[in-house]
C-alpha positions in Angstrom: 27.2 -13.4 -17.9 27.3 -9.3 -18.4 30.5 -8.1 -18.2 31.3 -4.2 -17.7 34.9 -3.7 -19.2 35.5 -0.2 -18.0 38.6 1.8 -20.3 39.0 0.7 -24.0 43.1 0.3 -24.6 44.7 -2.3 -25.6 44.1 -4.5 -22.3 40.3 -3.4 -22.5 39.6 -4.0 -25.9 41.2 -7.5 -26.0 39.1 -8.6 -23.1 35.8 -7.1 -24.0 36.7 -8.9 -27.8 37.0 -12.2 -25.7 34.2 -12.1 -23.7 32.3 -11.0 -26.5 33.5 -14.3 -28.7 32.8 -16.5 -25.3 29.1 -15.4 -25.5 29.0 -13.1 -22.5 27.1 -9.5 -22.8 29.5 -6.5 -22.7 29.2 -2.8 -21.8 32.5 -0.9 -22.8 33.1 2.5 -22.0 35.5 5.4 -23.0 36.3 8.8 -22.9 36.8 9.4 -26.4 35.0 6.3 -28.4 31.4 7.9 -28.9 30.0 4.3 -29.6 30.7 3.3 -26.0 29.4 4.6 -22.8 31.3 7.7 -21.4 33.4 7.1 -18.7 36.6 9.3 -17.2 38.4 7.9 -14.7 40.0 11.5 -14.0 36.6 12.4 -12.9 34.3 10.6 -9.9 32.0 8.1 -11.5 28.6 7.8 -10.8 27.7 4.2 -11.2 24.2 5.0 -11.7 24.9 6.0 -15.0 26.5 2.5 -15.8 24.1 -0.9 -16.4 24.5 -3.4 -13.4 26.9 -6.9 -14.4 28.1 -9.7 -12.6 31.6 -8.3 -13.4 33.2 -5.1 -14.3 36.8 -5.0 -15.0 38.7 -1.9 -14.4 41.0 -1.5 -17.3 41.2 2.8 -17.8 44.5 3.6 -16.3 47.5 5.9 -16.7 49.9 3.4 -17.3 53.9 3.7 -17.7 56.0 3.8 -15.1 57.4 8.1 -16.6 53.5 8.8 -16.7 52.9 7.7 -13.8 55.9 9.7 -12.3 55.3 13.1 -14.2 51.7 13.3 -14.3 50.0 14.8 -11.5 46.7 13.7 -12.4 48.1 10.2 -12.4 47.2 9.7 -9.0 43.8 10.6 -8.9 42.9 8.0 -12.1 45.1 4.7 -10.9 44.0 5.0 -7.3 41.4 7.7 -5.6 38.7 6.9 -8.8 39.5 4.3 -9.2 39.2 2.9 -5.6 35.5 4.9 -5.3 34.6 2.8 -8.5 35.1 0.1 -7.3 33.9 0.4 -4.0 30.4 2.0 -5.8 30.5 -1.4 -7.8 30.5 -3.6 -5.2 28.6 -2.0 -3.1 25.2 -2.7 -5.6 26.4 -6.1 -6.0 29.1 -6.3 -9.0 32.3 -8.4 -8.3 35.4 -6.3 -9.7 38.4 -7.1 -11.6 41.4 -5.3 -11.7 44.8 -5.5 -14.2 47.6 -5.0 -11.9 51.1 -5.6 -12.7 54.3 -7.0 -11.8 55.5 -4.0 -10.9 54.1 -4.2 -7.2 57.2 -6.3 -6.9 60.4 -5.1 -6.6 61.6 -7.3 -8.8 64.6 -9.0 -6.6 64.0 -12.5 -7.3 62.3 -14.4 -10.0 58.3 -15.9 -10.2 57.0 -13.8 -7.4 53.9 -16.6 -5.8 50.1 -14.6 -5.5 50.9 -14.2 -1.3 54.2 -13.1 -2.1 54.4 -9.1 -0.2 54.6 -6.5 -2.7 57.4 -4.4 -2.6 57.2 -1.8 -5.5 59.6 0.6 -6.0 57.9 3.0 -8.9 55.3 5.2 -8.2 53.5 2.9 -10.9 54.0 0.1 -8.9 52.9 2.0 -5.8 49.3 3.0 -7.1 49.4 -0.5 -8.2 50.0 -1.6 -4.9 47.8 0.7 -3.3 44.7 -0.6 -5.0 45.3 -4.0 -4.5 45.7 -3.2 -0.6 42.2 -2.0 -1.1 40.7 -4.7 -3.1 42.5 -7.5 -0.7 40.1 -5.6 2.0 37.0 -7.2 0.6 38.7 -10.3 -1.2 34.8 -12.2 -1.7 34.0 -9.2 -4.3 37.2 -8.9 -6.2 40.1 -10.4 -8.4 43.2 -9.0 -9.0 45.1 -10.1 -11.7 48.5 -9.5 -11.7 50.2 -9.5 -15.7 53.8 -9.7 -16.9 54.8 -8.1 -20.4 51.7 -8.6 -22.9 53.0 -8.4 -26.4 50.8 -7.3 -29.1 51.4 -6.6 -32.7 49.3 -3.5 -32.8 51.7 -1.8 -30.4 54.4 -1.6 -28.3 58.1 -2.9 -28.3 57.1 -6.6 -30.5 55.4 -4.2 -33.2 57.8 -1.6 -33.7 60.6 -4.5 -33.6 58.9 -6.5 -36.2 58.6 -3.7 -38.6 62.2 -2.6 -38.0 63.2 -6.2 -39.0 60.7 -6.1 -41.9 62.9 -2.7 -43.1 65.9 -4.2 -42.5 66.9 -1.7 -39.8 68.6 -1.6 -36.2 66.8 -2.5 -33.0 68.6 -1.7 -29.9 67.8 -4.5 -26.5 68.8 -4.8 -22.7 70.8 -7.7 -22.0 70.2 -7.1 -18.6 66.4 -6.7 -18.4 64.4 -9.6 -18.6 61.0 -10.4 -19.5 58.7 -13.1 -19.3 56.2 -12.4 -22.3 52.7 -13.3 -22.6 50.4 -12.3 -25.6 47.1 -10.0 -25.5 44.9 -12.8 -26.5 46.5 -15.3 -23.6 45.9 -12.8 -21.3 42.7 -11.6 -22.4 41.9 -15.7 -22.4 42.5 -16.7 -18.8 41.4 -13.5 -17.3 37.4 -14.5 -19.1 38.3 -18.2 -17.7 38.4 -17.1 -13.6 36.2 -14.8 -14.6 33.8 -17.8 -15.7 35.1 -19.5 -12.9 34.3 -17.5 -10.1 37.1 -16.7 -8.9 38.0 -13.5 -6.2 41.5 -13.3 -5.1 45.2 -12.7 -6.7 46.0 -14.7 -9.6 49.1 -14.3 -12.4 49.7 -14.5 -15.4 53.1 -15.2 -16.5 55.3 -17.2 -18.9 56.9 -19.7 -17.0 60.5 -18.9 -19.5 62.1 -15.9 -18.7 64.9 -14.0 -20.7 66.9 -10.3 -21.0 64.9 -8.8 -24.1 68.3 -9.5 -26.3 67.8 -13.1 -26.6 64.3 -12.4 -26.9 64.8 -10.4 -29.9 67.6 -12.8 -31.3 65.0 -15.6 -30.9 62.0 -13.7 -32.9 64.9 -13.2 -35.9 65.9 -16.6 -35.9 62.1 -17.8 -36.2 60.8 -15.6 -38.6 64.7 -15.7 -40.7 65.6 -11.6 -40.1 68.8 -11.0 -39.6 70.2 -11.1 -36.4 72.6 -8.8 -36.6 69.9 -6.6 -37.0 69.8 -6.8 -32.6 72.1 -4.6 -31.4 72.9 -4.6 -27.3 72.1 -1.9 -25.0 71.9 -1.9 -21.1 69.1 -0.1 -19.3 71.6 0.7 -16.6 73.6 2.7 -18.8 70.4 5.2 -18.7 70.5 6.5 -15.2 66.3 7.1 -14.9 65.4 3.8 -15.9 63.6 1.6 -13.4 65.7 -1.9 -14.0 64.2 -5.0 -11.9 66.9 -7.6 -12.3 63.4 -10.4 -12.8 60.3 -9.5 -14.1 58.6 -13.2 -14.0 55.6 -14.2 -11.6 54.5 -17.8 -11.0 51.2 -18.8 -12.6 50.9 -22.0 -11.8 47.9 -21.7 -9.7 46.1 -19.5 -12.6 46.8 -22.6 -15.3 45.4 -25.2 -12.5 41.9 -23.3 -12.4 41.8 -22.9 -16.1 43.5 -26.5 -16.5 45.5 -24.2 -19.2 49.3 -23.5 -19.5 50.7 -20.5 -21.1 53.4 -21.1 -23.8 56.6 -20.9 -23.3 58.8 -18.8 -26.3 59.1 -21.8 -28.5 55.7 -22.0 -28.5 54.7 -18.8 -28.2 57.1 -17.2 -31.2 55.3 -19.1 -33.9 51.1 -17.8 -32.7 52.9 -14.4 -33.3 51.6 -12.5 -36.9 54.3 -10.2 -38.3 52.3 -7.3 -39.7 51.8 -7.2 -43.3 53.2 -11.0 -43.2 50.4 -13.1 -44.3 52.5 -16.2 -44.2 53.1 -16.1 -40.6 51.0 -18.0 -38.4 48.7 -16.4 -35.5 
């Protein structure tokens, strides 16, 4: 299968890495990577420039829920180009999948189904939502895949906890934001497997566990034997800007039946998890 994976961030690189090891032919593109085809998303694409596939997944994005409020440009990238993309694509034949987010949701109630009605309430969330609305318009040609929190070790909140506990300094976490974690590779895994199998329409992909990122972080120091005094508590209410969902979780269960594939749950999860410059810990 050829598989365009357009934007090459973390999301992007993790799947065109698993479709590569899955056999399929990839095209990536970037704006900054020389060795991949040139793409900006700021910018209307012209999809004759790009080589025709079964599937192109639209990964390029301005992604946070402050960029997305502070930077004008954001708009035009997560939804007008992004929305002629994919219209371009599909009108010459290629079936589009597109990374959305749990943020469509408003986050009142816990494992949101794939009809559930989104209800965002960020303006990341909103151009989000505003796609999908789009995409659900010509449900035969597209997938949306809708993600919780994807942990990697390369980035983000897990990597810079993991070398704070390897220093033997502080971490601050919410006790009353919660998260439902799946890693890059899981995600990047069942998103190549409805890919594979065919499949157009909204699908999730969640942890069926869900905790406030405290007892997350307690749980990754009592695996891995840090300290967990080393957690300190914080609130996300206590900062007045700070988009706090009381449930972040969304139901997967129809995504794990297609794949016939569950995603762990933390006990099983914590221990695939490599602690940088730890080569004892298993991946």
């Amino acid at each position: 299968m050829k598989i365009l994976v357009i934007g090459d961030g973390t999301l992007g690189k993790s799947l065109a890495n698993e479709s590569i090891k899955r056999g399929h032919s990839v095209f990536k593109t970037s704006r900054k990577n020389s060795s991949c085809l040139y793409l900006d998303l700021s910018r209307k694409v012209d999809v004759t420039t790009l080589p025709k596939t079964e599937w192109a997944i639209i990964a390029a994005a301005v992604s946070g829920f402050k960029s997305c409020e502070k930077d004008q440009k954001a708009y035009t990238v997560n939804v007008t180009n992004t929305i002629n993309l994919a219209n371009d694509l599909m009108q010459r034949g290629t079936r589009i999948l597109f990374p959305s987010s749990t943020a469509v949701f408003n986050g009142e109630k816990p494992f949101y189904g794939p009809t559930a009605h989104p209800s965002p309430q960020t303006k990341y969330g909103q151009q989000k939502a505003e796609v999908e609305e789009f995409l659900n318009e010509n449900s035969s040609k597209a997938s949306i895949v809708r993600y919780t929190k994807i942990l990697t070790t390369e980035s983000g909140i897990l990597y810079n906890w993991l070398n704070s506990f390897q220093k033997q300094e502080e971490i601050t976490a919410f006790t009353d934001l919660s998260i439902a974690p799946i890693l890059i590779g899981d995600a990047a895994f069942a998103t190549c497997r409805l890919m594979e199998e065919d499949k157009t329409g909204i699908y999730h992909c969640s942890s069926s566990e869900e905790v406030s990122y405290y007892d997350f972080a307690q749980r990754l120091c009592k695996h891995y034997g840090f300290d967990k005094k080393l957690v300190k508590e914080t609130t996300c209410k206590s900062n007045k800007n700070m988009y706090c969902p009381p449930f972040s979780s969304l139901d997967a269960t129809e995504t794990e039946n297609i794949i016939n594939w569950k995603f762990p749950k933390m006990p099983e999860m914590i221990p695939q998890i490599l602690v940088p410059n730890n080569s004892e810990a298993k991946l």
